[in-house]
C-alpha positions as CSV (number, residue, x, y, z in Angstrom):
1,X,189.8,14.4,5.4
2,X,188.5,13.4,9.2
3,X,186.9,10.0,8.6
4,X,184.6,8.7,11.2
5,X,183.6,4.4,11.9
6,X,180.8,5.2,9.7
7,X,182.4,7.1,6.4
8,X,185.8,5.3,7.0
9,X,184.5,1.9,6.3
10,X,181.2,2.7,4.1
11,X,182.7,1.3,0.9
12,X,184.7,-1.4,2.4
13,X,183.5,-5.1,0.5
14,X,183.9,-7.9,3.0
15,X,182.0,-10.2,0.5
16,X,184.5,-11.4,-1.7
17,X,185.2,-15.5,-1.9
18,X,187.3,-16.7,0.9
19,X,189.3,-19.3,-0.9
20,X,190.7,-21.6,1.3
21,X,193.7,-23.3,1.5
22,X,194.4,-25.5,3.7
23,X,198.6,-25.7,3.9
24,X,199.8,-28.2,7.2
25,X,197.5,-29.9,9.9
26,X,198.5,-32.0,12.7
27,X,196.9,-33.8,15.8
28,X,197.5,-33.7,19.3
29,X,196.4,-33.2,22.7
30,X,192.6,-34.1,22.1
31,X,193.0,-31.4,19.6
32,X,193.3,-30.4,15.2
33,X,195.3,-27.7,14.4
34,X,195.6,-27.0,11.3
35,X,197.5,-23.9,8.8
36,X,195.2,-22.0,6.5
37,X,194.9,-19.6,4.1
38,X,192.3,-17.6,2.7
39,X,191.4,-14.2,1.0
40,X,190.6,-11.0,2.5
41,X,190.0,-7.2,0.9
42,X,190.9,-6.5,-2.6
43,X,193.4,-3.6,-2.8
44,X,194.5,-1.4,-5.7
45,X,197.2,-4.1,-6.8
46,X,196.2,-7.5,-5.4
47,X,193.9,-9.4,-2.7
48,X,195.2,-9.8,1.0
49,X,196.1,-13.2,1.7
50,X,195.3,-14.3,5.2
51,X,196.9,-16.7,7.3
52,X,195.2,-18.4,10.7
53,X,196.0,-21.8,12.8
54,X,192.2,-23.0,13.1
55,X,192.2,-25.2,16.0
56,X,189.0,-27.8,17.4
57,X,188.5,-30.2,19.4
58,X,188.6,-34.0,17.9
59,X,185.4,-35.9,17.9
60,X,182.9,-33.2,18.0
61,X,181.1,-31.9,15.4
62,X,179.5,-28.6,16.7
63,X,180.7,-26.3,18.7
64,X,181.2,-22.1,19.4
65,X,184.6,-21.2,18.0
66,X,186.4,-17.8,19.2
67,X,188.8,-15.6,17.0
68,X,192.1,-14.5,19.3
69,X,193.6,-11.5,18.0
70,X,197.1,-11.7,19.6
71,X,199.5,-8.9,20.2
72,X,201.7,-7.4,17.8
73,X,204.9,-9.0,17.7
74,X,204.1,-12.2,19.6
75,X,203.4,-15.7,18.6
76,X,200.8,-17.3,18.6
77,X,200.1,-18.6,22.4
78,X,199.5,-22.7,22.1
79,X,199.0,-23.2,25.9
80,X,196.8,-20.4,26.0
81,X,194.9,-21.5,23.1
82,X,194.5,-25.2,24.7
83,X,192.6,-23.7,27.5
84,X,189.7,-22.3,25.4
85,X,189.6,-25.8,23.3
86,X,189.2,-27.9,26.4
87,X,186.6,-25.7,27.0
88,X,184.9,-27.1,24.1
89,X,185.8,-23.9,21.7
90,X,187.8,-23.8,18.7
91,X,189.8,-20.8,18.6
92,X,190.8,-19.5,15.2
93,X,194.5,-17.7,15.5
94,X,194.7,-14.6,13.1
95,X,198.2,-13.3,11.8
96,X,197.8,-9.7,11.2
97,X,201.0,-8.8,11.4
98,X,202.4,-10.1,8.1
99,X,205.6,-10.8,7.3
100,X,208.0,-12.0,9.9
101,X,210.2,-15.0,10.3
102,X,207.7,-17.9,10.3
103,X,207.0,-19.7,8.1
104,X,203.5,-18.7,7.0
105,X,202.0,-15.1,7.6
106,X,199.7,-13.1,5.7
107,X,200.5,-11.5,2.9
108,X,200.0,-8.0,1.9
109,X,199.8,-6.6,-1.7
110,X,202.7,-3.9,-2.3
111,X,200.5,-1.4,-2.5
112,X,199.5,-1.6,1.4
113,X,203.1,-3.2,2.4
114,X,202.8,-0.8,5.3
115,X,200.3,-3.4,6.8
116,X,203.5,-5.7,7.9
117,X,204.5,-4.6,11.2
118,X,207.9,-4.9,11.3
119,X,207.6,-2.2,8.3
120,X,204.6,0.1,9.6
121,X,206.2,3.3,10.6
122,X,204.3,6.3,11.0
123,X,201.4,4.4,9.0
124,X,200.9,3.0,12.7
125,X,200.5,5.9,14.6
126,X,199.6,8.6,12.3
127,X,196.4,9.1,9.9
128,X,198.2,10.4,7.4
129,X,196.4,11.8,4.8
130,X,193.8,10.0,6.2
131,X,192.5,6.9,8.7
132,X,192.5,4.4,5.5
133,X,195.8,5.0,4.9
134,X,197.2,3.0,8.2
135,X,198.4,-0.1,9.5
136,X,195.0,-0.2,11.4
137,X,192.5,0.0,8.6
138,X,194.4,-3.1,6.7
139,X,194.5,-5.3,10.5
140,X,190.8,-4.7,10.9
141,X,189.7,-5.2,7.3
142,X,191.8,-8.8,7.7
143,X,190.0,-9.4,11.2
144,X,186.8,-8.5,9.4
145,X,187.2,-11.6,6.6
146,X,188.3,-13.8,9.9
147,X,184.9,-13.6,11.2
148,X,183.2,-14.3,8.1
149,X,185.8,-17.0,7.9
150,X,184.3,-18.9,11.0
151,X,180.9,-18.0,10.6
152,X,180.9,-20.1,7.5
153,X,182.0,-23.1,8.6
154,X,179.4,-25.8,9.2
155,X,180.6,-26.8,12.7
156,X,180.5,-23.5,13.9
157,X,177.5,-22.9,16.3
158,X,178.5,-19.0,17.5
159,X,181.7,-17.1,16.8
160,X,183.0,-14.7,19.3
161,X,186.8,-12.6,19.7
162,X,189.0,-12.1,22.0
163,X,192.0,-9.3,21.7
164,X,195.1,-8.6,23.2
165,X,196.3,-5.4,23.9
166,X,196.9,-4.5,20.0
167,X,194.1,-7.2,19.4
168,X,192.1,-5.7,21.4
169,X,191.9,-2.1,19.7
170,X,191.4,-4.1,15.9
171,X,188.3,-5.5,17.7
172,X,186.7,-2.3,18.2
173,X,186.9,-1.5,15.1
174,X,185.1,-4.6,13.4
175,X,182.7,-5.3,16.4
176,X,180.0,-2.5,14.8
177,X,180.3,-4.6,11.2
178,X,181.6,-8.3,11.8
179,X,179.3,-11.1,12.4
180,X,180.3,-11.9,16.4
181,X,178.1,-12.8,19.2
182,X,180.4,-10.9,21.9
183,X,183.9,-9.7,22.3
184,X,186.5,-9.3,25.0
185,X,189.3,-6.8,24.6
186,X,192.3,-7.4,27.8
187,X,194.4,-4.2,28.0
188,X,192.9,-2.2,25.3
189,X,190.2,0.3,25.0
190,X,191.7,3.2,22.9
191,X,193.0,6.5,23.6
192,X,196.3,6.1,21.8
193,X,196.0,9.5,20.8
194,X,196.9,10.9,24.5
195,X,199.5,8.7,25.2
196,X,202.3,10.5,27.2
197,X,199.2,12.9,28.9
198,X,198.3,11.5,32.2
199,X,194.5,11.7,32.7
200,X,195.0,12.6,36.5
201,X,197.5,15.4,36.0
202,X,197.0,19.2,36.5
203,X,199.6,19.8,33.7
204,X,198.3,21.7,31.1
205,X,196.8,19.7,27.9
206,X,198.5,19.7,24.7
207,X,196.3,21.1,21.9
208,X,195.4,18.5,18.7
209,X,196.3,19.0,16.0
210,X,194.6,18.2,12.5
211,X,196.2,15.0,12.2
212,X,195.5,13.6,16.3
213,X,191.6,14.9,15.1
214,X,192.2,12.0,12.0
215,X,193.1,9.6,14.2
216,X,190.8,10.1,17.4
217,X,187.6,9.9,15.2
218,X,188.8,7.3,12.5
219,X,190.6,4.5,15.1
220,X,190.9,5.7,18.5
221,X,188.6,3.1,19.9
222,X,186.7,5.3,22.1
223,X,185.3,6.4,19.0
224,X,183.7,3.2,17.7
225,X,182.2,2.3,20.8
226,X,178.9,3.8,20.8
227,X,178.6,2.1,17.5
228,X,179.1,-1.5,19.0
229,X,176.4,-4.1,18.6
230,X,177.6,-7.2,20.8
231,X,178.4,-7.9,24.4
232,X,181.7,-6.5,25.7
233,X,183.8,-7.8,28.3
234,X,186.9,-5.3,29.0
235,X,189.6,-6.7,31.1
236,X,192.6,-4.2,32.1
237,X,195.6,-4.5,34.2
238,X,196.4,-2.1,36.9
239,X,200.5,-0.6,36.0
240,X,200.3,-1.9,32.4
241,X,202.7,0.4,30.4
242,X,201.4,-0.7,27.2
243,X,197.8,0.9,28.0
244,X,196.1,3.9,29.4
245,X,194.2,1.8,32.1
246,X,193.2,5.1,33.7
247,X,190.9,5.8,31.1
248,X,189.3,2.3,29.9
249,X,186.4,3.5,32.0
250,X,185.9,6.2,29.5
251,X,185.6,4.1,26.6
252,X,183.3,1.5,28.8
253,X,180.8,4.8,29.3
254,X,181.0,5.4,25.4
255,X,179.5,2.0,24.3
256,X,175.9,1.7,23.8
257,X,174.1,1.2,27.3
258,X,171.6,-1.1,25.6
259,X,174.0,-3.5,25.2
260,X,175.5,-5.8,27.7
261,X,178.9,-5.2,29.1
262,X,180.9,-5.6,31.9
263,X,184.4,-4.4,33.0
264,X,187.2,-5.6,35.4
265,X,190.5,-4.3,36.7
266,X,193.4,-6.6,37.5
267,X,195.5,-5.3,40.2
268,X,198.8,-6.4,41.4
269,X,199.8,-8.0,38.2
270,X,202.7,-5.8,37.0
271,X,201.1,-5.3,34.0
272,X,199.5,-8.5,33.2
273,X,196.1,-9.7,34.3
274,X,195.3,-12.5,37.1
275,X,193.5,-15.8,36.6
276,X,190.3,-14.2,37.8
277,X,190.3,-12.5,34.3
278,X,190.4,-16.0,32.2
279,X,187.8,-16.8,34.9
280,X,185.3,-13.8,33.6
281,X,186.4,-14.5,29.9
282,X,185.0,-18.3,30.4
283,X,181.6,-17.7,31.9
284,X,181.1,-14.6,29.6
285,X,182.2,-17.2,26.8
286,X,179.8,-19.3,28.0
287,X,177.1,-17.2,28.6
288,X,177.0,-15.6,24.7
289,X,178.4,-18.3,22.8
290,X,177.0,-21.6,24.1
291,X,173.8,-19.9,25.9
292,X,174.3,-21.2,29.4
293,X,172.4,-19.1,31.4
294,X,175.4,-17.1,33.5
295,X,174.9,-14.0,35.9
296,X,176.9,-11.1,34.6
297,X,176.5,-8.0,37.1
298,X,175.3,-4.8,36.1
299,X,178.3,-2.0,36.1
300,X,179.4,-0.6,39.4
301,X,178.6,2.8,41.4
302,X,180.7,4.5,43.2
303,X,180.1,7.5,45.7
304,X,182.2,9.2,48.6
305,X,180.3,9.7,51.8
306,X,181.4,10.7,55.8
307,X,179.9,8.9,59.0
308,X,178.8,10.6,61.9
309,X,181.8,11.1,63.3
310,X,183.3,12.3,59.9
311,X,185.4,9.7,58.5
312,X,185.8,9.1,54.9
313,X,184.2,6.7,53.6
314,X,183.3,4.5,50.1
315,X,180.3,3.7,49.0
316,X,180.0,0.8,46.3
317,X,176.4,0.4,44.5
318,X,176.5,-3.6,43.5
319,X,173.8,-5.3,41.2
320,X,171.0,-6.2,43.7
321,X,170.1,-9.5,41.5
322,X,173.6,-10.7,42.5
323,X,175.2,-13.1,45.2
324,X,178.3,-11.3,47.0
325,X,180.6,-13.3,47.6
326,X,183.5,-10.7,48.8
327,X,183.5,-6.7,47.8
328,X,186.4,-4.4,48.5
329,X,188.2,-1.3,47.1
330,X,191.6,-0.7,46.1
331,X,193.1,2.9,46.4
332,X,196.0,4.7,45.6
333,X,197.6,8.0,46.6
334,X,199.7,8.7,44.0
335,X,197.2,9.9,40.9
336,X,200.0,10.3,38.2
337,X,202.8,7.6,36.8
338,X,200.0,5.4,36.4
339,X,202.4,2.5,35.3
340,X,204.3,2.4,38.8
341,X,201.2,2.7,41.3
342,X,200.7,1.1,45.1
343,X,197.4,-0.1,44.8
344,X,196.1,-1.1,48.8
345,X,193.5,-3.1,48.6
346,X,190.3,-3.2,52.0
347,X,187.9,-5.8,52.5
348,X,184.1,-4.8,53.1
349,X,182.8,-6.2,55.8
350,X,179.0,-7.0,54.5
351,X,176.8,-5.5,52.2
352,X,173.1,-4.2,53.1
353,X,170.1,-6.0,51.5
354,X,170.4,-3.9,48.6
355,X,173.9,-4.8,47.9
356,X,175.7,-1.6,48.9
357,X,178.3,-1.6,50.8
358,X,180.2,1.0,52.7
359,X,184.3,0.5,53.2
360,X,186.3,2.9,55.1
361,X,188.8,5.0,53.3
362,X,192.5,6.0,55.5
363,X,194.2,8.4,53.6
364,X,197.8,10.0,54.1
365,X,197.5,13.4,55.7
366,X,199.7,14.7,52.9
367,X,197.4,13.5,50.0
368,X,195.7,16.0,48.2
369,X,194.6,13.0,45.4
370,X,193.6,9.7,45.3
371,X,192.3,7.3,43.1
372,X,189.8,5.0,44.1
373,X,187.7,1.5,43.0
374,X,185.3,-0.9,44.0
375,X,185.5,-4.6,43.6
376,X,182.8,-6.9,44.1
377,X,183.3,-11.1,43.4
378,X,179.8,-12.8,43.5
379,X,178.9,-16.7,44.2
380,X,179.0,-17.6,40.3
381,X,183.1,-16.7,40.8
382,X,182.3,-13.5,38.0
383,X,183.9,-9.6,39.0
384,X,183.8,-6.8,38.1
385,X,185.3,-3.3,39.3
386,X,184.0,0.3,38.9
387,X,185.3,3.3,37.4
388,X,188.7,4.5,39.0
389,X,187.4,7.9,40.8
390,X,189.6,10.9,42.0
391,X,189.2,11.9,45.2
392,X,190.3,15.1,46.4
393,X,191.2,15.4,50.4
394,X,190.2,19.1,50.9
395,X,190.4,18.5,54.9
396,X,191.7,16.0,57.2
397,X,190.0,13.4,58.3
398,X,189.7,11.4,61.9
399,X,190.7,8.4,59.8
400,X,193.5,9.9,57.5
401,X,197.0,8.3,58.3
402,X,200.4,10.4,59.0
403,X,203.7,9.5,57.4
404,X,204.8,6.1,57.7
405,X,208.7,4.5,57.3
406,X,206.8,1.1,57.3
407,X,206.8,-0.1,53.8
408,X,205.7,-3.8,55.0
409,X,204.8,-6.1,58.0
410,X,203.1,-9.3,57.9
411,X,199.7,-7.8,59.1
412,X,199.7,-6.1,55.4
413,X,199.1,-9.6,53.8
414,X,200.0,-9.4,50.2
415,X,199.2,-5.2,50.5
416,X,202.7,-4.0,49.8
417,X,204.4,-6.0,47.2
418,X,203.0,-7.8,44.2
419,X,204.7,-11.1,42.8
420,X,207.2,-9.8,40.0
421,X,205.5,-11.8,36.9
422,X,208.5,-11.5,33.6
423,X,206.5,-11.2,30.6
424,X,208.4,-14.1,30.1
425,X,206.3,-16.7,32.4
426,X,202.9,-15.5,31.0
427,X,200.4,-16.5,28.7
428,X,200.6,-14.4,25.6
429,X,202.6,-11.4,27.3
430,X,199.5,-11.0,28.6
431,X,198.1,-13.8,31.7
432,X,199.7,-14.3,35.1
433,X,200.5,-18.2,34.4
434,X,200.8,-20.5,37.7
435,X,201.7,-20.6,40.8
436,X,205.4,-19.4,40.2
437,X,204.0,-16.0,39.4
438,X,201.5,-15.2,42.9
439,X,202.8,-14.0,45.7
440,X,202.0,-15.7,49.1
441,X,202.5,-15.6,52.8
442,X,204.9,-18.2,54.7
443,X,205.6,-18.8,58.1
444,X,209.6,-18.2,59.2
445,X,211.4,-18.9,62.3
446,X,209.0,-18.7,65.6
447,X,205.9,-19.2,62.9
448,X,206.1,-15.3,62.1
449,X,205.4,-15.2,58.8
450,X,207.0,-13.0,55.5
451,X,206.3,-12.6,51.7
452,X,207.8,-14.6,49.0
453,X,207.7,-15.5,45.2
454,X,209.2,-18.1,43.0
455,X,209.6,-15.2,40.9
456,X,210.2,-12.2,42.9
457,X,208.2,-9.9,44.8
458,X,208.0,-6.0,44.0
459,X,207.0,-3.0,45.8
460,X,205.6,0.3,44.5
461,X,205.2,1.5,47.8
462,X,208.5,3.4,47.7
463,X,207.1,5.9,45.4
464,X,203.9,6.8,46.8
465,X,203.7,9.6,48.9
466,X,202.2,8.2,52.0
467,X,205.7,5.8,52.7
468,X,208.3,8.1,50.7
469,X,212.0,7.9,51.8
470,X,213.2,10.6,53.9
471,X,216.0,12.0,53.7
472,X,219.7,10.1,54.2
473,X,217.4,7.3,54.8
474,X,218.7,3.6,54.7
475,X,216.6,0.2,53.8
476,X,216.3,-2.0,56.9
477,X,214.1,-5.8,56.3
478,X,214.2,-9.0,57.9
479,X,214.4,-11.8,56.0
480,X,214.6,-16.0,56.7
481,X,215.4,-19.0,54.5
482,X,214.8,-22.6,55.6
483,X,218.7,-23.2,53.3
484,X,221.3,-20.8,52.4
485,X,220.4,-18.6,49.6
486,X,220.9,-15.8,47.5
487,X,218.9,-12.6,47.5
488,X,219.3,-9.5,45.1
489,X,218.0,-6.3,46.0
490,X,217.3,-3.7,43.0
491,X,215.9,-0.1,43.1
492,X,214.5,1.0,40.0
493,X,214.1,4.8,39.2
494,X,211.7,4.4,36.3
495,X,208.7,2.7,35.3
496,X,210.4,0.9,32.3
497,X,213.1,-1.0,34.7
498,X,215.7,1.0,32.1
499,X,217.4,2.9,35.2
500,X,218.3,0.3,38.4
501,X,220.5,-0.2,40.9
502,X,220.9,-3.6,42.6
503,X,223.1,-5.3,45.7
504,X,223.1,-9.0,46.2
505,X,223.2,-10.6,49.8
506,X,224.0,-14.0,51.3
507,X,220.9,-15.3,53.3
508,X,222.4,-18.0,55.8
509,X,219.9,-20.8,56.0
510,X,218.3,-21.9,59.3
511,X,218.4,-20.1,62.3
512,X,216.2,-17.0,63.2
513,X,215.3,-14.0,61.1
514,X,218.2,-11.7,60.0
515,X,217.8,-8.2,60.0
516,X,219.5,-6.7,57.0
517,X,220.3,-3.0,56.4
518,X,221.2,-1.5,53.6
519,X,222.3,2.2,52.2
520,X,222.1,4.3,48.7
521,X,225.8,3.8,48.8
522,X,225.2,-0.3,48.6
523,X,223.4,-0.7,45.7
524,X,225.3,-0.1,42.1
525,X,224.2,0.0,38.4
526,X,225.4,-2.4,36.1
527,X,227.9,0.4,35.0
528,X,229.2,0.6,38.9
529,X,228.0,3.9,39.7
530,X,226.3,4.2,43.0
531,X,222.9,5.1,43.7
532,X,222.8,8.5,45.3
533,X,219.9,8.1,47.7
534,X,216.2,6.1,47.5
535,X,214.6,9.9,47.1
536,X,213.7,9.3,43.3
537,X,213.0,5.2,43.0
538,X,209.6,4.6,41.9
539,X,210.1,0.7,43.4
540,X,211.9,-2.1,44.7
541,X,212.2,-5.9,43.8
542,X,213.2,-8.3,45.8
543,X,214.6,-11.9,43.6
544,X,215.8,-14.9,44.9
545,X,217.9,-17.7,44.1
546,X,216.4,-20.3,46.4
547,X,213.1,-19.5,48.8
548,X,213.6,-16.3,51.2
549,X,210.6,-14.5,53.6
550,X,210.8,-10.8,53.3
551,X,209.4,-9.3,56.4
552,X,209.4,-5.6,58.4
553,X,210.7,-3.7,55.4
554,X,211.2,-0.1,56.9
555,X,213.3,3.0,56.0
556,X,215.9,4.1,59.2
């Protein structure tokens, strides 16, 4: 049976008491948290029995409260959480999950024990016999009694939600019933379905079967959004693994243009988003659940035009009611791998009266694709990005760029690399946190300056075709450190990080800038085999132990 958002949750009876319990509470930081249980749906057996960290801020007795739908498999994120409370929210914590090796989780009747993660199996990613028979259906029906949960408390003025990656799919799914004022879904919008099919590729489609049709129209998100009712912010980062970023767009087209929404790319975040992100989530917050009045743009258009003289150019449509504040585009030439992308990014120069702006476009000779998006940051400090377009060079242009063996020179700014942000320095496995994890410019010996991170800095210019490695090519970069330090230099030839090849060298401190040059033969894998040349690497990090500038990074 192909159930749809409408005959999949016809019968479903979100009206049943709540009962709560409330099982630990505790203090601090300006702030109550406090362990609760209530009911949610009744299955064939038994009742699910819900479990949520409610946390408010002390001395107030009103305010908006927002339900976070983490990420499977990750606890729940207190320093995360503490930002939206001393933004005057309360933020209600929902374990969908189930079992695990907390304390207190929800619990799930036998008859459904698929619900618990660690035990979904095939329940997860198939609809089989149908969509009500999956993990999904039992994490949305609990998210569905977590709304009600907060809209019935007196305090609460507004309830609103906010999902993560797997989160962020459960929310599409309850936004057309639950009772919230607005959502915002980071790294989700659907299409698990086509994972593995690159949305860019020639390759030739695989054909659905029965079962992919169950699941597409009964939880792909991209099929609940026409049928959602509230505000939606979508938030996505660029070379996520965990989500098909290329086609969030797609799922931002579906929903239902008379309501309000508003989407934004994160670039350069390997695979987590920026702080400009928690900027949007706050003003749309604030905007829909305390009723500030807060410009949020209009979506983004985006065209491909040539001057007079024949050049490629972008042309970005902005809302004309907004204050620019900076507009730009990011492009890549490399239209498939979408997790281990180079994404350039050009500043426009000014917009027209009508907030259009026009930014020239250099491609490689040797690109037949691109991709392609628009930027735009106004005065109020909210972005948004357009749709990522395909561009196909059928001709060269006078601006098109040959081959390069520059991978990197100061004059690219932070184009080039990316800091390398471990999932293990970020908010929910989801937010760049601090300063540790942004890349920035330094100046070196002689004031010339290089790149640097606390944590790293990574290139995925090594893969695109544009700065590919020629062949029996070696790695030559300069590098400077105020004291003596440690740098390690890894190739990786997938996406994943599973396949690498490192070599570590001693950065004398002091002095001018070294030149360092290194071959295939240099680098090993942590089984000692030797990397056979840079031909198939897809990028290359660059860690320290102690502060070193990376400059002039070239293939001789």
């Amino acid at each position: 049976m192909i159930l749809t958002p409408v005959t999949l949750w016809k019968d479903f009876n979100d009206k049943l008491p709540l009962n709560e319990e409330i099982v630990w509470e505790e203090e601090k930081d300006g702030a109550v948290f406090r362990g609760v249980y209530f009911y949610g749906r009744q299955t064939e057996k038994d009742r699910v029995k819900i479990y949520a960290e409610y946390v408010f801020p002390t001395d107030v007795k009103e305010f908006p409260a927002v339900m976070f739908l983490f990420e499977t498999g990750f606890a729940f994120d207190r320093a995360l959480v503490m930002r939206f409370v001393k933004n005057g929210y309360a933020v209600l914590c929902v374990d969908y999950c189930g079992e695990s090796a907390h304390t207190h989780y929800t619990k799930y009747p036998k008859d459904v024990d698929y619900a618990n993660f660690i035990r979904a199996g095939a329940h997860l990613t198939e609809a089989e016999p149908s969509a009500k028979e999956t993990s999904w259906y039992e994490w949305a029906g609990v998210a569905r009694y977590a709304a009600r949960y907060l809209k019935e408390k007196q305090e609460v003025t507004a309830v609103g939600a906010v999902g993560l990656r797997t989160g962020g799919e459960i929310l599409f799914k309850i936004a057309p019933y639950a009772p919230i004022s607005c959502m915002t879904s980071v790294c989700a919008a659907g299409w698990l379905a086509y994972r593995g099919l690159d949305k860019f590729s020639n390759e030739q489609k695989n054909v659905f079967n029965e079962e992919r049709h169950r699941f597409i129209a009964g939880l792909d998100s991209q099929s609940y959004a026409p049928y959602v009712k509230c505000p939606v912010l979508l938030i996505s980062a660029i070379n996520d693994p965990k989500h098909d970023y290329d086609r969030v767009y797609d799922t931002f087209l579906q929903i239902n243009p008379e309501v309000e929404k508003a989407i934004l790319y994160s670039a350069h975040g390997n695979g987590l988003v920026g702080s400009h992100s928690l900027v949007n989530i706050n003003l749309f917050l604030d905007k829909y659940l305390k009723g500030r009045s807060v410009f949020i743009s209009k979506p983004i258009e985006i065209d491909f035009e040539e001057d007079e003289e024949g050049n490629l150019l972008v042309r970005g449509s902005y809302d004309s009611s907004g204050e620019i504040e900076s507009f730009g585009i990011y492009f890549t030439e490399k239209a498939t791998d979408s997790d281990s992308r180079d994404w350039t990014r050009i500043l426009g120069q000014s917009p027209n009266e009508d907030n259009v702006g026009i930014i020239p476009l250099s491609l490689f000779t040797g690109t037949q694709k691109a991709l392609v998006y628009t930027f735009v940051n106004y005065s109020n400090n909210f972005s948004v990005t357009s749709e990522i377009m395909e561009i196909t060079q059928e001709k060269p242009y006078p601006n098109s760029k040959p081959v390069s063996r520059v991978l990197y020179t100061s004059a690219d700014g932070l184009n080039g690399f990316a800091a390398y942000r471990p999932h293990t320095r970020s908010l929910a496995d989801c937010f760049v946190d601090g300063e540790a994890s942004r890349a920035k410019i330094l100046p070196g010996y002689g004031g010339i300056q290089g790149i640097t991170s606390e944590s790293g800095i990574i290139s995925y210019r090594v893969g695109e075709p544009r700065f590919a490695p020629p062949e029996g090519a070696s790695l030559s970069f300069d590098a400077y450190a105020a004291n003596n330090a440690k740098l390690k230099v890894t190739f990786f030839l997938d996406a994943e990080g599973e396949e690498s090849y490192s070599v570590e060298v001693d950065v004398e401190g002091g002095g001018k800038w070294k030149q360092i040059l290194l071959s295939p033969d240099d680098f090993k894998s942590e089984t000692g085999m030797h990397l056979a040349d840079f031909q198939s690497v897809v990028s290359v990090l660059f860690s320290f132990d102690g502060e070193v500038l990376i400059n002039n990074v070239l293939w001789i």
